[in-house]
KEKE-3310 file (N, C-alpha, C; in steps of 0.2 Angstrom, whole numbers, plus 5000, padded with zeros to 4 digits):
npx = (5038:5041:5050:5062:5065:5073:5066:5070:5065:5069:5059:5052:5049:5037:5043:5038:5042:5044:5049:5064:5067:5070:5081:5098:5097:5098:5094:5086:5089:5080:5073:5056:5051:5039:5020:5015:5027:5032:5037:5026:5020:5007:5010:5021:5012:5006:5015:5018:5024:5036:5041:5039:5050:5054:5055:5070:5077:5074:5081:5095:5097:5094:5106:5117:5114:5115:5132:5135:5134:5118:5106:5091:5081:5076:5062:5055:5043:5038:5037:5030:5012:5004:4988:4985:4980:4982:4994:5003:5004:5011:5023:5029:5032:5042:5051:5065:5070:5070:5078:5091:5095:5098:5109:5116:5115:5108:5111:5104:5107:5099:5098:5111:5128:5144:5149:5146:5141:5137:5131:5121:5109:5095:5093:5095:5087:5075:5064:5063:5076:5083:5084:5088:5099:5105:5104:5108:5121:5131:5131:5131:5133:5128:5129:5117:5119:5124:5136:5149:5150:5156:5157:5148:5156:5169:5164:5160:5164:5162:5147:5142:5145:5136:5122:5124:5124:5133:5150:5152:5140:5139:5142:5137:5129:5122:5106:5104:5113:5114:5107:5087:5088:5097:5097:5084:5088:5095:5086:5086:5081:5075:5061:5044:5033:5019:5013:5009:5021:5031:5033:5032:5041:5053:5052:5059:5070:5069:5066:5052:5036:5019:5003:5000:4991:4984:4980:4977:4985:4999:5004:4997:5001:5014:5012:5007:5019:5029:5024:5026:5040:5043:5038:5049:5062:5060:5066:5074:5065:5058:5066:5068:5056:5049:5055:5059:5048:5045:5054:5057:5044:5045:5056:5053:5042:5044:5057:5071:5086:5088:5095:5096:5079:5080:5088:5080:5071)
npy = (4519:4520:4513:4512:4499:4486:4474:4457:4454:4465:4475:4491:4492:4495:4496:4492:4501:4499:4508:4499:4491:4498:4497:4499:4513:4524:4541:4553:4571:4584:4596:4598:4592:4598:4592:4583:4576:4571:4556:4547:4540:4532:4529:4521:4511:4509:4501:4510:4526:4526:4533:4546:4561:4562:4551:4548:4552:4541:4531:4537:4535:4523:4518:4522:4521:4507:4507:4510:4502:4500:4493:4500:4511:4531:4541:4554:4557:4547:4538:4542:4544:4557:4560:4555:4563:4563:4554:4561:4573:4566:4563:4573:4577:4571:4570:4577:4571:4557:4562:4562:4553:4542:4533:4539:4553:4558:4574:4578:4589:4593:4603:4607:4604:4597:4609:4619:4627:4628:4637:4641:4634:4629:4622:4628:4637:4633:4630:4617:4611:4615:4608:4599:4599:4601:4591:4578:4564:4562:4571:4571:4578:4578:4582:4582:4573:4563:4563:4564:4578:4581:4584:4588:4592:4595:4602:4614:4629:4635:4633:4640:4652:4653:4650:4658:4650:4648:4640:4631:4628:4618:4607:4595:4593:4596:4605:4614:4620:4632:4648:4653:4665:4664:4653:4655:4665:4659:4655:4661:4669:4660:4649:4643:4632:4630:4642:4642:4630:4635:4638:4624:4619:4621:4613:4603:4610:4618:4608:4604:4599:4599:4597:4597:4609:4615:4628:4636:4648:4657:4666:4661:4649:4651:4659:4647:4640:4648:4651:4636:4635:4648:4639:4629:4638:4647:4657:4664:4669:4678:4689:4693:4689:4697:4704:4693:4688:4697:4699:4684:4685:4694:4693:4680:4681:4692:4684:4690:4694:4696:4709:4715:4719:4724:4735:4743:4750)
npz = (4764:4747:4735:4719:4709:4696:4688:4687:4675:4667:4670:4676:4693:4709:4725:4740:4758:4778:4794:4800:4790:4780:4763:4759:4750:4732:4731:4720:4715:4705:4692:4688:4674:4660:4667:4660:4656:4665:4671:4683:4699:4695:4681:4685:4690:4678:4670:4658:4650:4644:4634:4638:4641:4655:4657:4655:4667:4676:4671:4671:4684:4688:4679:4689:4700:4701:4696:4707:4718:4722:4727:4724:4721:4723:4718:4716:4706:4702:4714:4724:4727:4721:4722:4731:4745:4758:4758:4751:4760:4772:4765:4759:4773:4778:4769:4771:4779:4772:4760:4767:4774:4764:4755:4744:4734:4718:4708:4695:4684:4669:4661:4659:4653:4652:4644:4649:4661:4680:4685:4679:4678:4681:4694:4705:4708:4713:4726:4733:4730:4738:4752:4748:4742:4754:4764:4763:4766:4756:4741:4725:4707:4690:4674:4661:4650:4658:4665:4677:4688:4699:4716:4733:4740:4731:4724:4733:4735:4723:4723:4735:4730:4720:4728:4739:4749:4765:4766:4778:4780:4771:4775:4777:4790:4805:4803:4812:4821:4816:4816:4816:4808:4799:4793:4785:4777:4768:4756:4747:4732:4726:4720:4719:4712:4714:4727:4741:4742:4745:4761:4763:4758:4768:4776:4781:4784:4794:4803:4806:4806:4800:4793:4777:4768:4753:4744:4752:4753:4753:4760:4775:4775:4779:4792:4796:4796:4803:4816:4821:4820:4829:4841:4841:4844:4856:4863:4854:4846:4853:4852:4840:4832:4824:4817:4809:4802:4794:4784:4779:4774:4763:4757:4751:4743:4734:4727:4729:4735:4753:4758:4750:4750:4763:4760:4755:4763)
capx = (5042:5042:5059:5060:5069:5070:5064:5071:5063:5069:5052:5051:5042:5038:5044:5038:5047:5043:5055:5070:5067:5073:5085:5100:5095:5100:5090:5086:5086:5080:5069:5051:5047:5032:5016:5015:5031:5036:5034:5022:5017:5002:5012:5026:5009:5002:5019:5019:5027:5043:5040:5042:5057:5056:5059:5076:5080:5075:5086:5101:5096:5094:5114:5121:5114:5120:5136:5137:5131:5114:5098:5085:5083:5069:5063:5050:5037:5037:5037:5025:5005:5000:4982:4982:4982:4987:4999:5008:5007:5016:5028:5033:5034:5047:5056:5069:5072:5074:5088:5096:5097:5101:5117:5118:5110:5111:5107:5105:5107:5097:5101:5119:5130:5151:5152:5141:5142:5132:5127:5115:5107:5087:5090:5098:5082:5068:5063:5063:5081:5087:5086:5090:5106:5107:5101:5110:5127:5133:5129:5134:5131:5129:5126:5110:5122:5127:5145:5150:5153:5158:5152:5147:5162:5172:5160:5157:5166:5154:5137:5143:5146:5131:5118:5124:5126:5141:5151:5151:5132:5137:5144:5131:5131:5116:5107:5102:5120:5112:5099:5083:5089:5102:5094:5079:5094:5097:5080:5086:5080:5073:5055:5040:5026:5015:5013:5011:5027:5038:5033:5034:5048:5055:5049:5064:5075:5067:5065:5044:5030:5015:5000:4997:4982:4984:4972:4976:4988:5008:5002:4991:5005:5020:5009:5008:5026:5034:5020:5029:5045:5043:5039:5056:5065:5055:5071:5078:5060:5055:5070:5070:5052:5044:5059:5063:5042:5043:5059:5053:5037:5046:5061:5049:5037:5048:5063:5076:5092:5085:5101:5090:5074:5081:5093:5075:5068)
capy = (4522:4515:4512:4509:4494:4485:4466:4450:4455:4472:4479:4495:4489:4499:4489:4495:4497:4504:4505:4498:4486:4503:4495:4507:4518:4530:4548:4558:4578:4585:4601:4592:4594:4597:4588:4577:4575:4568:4549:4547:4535:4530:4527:4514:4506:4503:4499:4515:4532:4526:4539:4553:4566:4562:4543:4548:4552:4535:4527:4538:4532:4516:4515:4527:4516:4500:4508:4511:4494:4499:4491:4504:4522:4534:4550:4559:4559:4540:4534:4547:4543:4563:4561:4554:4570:4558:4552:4567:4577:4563:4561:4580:4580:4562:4570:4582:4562:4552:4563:4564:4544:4539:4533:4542:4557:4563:4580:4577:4592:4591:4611:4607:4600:4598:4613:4624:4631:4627:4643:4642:4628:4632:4619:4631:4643:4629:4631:4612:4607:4618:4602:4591:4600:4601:4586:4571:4566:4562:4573:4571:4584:4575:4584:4579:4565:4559:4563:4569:4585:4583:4582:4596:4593:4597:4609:4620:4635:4637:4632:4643:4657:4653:4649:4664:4649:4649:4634:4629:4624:4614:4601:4588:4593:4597:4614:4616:4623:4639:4652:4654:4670:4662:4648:4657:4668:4650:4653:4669:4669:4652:4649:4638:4633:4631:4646:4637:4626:4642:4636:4619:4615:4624:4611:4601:4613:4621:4603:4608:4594:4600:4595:4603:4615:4619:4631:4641:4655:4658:4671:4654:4644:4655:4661:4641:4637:4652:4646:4629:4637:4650:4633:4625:4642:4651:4662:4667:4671:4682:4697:4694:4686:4701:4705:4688:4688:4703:4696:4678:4686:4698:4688:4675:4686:4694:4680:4694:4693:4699:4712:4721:4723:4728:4742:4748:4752)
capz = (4759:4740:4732:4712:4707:4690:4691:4685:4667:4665:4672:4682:4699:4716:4733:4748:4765:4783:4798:4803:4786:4772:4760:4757:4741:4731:4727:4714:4715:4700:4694:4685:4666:4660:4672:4656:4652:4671:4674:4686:4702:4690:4675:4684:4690:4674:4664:4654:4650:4642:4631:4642:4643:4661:4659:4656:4673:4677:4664:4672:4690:4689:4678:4693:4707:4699:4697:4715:4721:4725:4721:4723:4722:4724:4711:4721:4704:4702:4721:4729:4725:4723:4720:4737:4749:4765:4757:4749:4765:4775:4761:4762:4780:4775:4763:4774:4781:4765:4758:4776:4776:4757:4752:4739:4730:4713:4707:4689:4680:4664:4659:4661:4649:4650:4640:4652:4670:4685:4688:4672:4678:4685:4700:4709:4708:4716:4732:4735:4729:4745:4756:4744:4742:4761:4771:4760:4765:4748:4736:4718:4702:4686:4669:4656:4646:4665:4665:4684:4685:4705:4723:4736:4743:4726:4722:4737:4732:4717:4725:4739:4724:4716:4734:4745:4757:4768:4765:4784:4780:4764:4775:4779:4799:4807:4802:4819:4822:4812:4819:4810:4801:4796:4787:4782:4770:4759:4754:4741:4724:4725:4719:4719:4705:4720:4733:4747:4742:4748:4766:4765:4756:4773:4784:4784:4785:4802:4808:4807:4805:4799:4788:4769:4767:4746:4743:4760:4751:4758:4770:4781:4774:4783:4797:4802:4799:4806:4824:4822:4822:4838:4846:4845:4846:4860:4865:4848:4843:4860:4850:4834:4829:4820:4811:4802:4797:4790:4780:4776:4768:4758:4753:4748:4740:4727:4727:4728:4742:4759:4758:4746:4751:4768:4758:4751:4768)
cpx = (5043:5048:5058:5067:5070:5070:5069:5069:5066:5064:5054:5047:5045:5039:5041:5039:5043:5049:5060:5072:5069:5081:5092:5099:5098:5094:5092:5085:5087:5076:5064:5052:5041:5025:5015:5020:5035:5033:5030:5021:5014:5006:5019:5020:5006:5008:5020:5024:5036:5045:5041:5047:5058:5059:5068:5080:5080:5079:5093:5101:5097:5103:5117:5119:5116:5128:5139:5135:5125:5109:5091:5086:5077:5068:5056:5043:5035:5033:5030:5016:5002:4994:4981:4984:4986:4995:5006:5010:5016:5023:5032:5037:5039:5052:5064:5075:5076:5079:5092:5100:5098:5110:5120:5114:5113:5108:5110:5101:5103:5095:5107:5122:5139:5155:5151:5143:5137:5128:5122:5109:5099:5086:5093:5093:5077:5071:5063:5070:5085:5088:5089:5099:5108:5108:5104:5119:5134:5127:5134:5130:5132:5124:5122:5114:5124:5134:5145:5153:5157:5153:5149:5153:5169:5170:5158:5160:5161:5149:5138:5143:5138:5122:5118:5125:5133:5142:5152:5143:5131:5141:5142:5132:5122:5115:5104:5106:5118:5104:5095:5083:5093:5099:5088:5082:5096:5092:5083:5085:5078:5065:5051:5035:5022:5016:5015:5017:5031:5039:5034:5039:5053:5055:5054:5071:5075:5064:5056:5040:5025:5010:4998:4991:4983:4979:4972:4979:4996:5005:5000:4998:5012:5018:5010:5014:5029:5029:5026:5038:5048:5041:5045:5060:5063:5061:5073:5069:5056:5061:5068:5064:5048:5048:5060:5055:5042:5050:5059:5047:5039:5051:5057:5045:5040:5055:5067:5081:5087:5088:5097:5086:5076:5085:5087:5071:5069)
cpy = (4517:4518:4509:4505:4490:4477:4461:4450:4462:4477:4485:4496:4494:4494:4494:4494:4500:4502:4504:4493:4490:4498:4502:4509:4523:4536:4551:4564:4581:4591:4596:4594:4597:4591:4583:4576:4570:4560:4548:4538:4529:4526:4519:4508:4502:4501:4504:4521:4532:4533:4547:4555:4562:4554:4542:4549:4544:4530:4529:4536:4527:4513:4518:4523:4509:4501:4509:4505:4495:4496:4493:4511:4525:4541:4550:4559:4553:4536:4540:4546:4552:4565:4560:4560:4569:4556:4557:4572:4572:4562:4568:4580:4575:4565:4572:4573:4557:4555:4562:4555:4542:4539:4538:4548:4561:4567:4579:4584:4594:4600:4612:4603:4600:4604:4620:4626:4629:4630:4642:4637:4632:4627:4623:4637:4640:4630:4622:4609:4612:4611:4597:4593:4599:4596:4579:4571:4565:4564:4573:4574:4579:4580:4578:4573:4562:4558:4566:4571:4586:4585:4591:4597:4598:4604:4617:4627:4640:4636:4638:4651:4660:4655:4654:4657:4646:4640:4629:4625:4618:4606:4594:4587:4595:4605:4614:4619:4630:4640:4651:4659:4669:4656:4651:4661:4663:4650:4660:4667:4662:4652:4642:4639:4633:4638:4644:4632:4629:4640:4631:4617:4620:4620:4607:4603:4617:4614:4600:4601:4597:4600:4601:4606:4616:4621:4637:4647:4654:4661:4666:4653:4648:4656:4654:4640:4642:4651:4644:4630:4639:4643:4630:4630:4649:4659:4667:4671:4679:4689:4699:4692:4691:4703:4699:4685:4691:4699:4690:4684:4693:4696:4683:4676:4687:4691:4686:4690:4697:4706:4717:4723:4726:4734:4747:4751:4758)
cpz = (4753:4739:4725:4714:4699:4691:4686:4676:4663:4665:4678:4688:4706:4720:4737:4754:4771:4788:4799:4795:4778:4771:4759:4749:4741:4729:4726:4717:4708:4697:4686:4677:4667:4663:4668:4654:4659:4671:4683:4691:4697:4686:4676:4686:4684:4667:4660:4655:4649:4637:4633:4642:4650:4661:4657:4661:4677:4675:4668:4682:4692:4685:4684:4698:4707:4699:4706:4720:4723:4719:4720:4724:4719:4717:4714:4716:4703:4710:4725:4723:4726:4723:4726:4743:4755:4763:4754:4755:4770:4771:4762:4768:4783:4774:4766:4775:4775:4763:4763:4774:4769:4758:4749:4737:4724:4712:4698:4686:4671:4657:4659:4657:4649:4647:4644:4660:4674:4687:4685:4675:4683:4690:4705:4713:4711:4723:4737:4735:4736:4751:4753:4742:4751:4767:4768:4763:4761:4742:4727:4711:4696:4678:4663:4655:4651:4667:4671:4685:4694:4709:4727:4739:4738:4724:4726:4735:4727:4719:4729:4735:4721:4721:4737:4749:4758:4767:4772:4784:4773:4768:4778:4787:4797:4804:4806:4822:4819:4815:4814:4806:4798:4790:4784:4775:4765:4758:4746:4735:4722:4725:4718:4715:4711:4725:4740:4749:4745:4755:4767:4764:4761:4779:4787:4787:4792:4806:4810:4803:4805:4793:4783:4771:4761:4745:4748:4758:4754:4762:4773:4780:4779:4791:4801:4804:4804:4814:4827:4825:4827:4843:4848:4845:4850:4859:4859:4846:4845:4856:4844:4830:4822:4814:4805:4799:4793:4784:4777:4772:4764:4753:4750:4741:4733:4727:4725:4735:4746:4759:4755:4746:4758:4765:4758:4757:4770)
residu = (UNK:UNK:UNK:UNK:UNK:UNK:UNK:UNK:UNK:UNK:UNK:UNK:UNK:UNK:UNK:UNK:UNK:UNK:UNK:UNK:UNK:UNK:UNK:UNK:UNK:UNK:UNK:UNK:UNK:UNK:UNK:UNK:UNK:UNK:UNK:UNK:UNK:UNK:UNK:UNK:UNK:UNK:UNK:UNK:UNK:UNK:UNK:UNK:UNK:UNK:UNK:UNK:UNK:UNK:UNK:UNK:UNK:UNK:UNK:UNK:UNK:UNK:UNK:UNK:UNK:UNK:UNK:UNK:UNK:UNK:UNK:UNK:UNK:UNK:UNK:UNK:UNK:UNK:UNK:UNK:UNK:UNK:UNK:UNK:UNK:UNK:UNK:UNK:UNK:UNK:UNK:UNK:UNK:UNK:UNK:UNK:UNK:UNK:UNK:UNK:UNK:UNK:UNK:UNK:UNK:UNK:UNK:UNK:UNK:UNK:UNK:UNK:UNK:UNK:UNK:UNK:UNK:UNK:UNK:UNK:UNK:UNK:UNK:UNK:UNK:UNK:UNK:UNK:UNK:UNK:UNK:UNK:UNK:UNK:UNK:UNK:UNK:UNK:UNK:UNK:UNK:UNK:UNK:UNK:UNK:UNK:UNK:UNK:UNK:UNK:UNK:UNK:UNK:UNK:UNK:UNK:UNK:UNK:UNK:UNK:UNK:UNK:UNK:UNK:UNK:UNK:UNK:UNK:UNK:UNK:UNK:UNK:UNK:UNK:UNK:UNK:UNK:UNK:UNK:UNK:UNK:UNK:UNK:UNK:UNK:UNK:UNK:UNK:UNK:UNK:UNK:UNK:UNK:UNK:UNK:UNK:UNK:UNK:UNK:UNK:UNK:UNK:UNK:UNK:UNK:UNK:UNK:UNK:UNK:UNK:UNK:UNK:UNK:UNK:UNK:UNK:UNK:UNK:UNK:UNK:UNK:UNK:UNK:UNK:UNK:UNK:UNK:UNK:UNK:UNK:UNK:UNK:UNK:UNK:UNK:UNK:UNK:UNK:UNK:UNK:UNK:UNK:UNK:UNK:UNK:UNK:UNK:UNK:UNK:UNK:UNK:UNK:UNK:UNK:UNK:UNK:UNK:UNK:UNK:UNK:UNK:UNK:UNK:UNK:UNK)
# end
């Protein structure tokens, strides 16, 4: 796992850790800019990209983990090498883990302002911040200029208003405690620039370890995880399995509520 830090000069430097030897960190949940516009692995290795919109995530990251006494903290675009394929799958099939184990996790709202509502906000609509809202056991909301706007704990009422999910799942327990039709419903009106991303950014939340294929489609991509799944829930699977496919690949499909395309049947 690499961890940004800022050195002895005021430089942006990657650490790397494995093991029993992770420092405690804080992390980022954030929704990307533009592919030029994100600070980039690449870009902390050659010193560059201060210039970037996105380097202002980094700016409010590194004051928010010093505030909090830590001295590293993770942002998914900087810390993960995505050119390298080995490296990005095992990272995916990581990630469910690193928010699980952080100190800390900010969800830096950057569509969000003091003046504004949280509903308005486009992290609520990505397919990947569903774990990262879920699997941290401090989560904290902070609008664009960095003012904290409150926890999940503070907030649950309005996530739970905003998410459709019940506030019994907002409180950093196991979601193993909820069926697979149950959790597959916190997917509603949540979308991925990737196709394929629909399934994966799903793998922490069903506990499911399995290697990327980009390029294979959602149907491949669903078809394996939902497998994966009937593996660790044989029994629930053996009543219910054809129904919660058909509802995953239609919920998915058209990001509507599930309530809906079932009313349309």
């Amino acid at each position: 796992m690499r961890l940004l830090e800022i050195d002895t000069n005021g430089n942006l430097r990657l650490a790397t850790f494995s093991g029993n030897n992770i420092p405690c960190y804080a992390i980022l949940s954030h929704t990307w800019e533009r592919d030029d516009q994100e600070l980039t692995f690449q870009d902390v290795m050659n010193g560059v990209g201060r210039s970037k919109a996105g380097y202002r995530k980094v700016q409010f990251s590194r004051g928010q983990a010093e505030k909090d006494g830590l001295r590293y903290f993770w942002i998914d675009s900087c810390c993960i090498d995505k050119s390298n394929n080995t490296e990005l799958s095992e990272a995916i099939n990581s990630m469910f883990r690193w928010y699980q184990k952080a100190a800390k996790c900010y969800v830096y709202l950057f569509d969000v302002s003091t003046s504004t509502t949280l509903k308005q906000s486009r992290w609520f609509t990505r397919g990947w911040t569903l774990q990262e809202l879920l699997a941290p056991s401090s989560v904290d909301f902070f609008a664009r200029d960095g003012v904290w706007l409150g926890n999940r704990e503070t907030l649950k009422l309005k996530i739970c208003d905003i998410t459709r999910i019940s506030v019994d799942a907002l409180d950093g327990g196991r979601l193993s405690r909820f069926n697979v039709e149950r959790r597959i419903s916190w997917t509603n009106n949540r979308q991925t620039t990737i196709e394929e991303d629909q399934a994966y950014c799903l793998l922490g939340i069903f506990d499911v370890h399995m290697p990327l294929i980009y390029g294979e489609g959602r149907e491949n991509a669903f078809r394996r995880l939902h497998e994966e799944i009937k593996k660790l829930h044989p029994k629930e699977y053996r009543v219910s399995f054809p129904y919660l496919v058909f509802r995953m690949y239609l919920q998915q499909s058209f990001g509507i509520p599930i309530d809906d395309i079932v009313g349309r049947i």
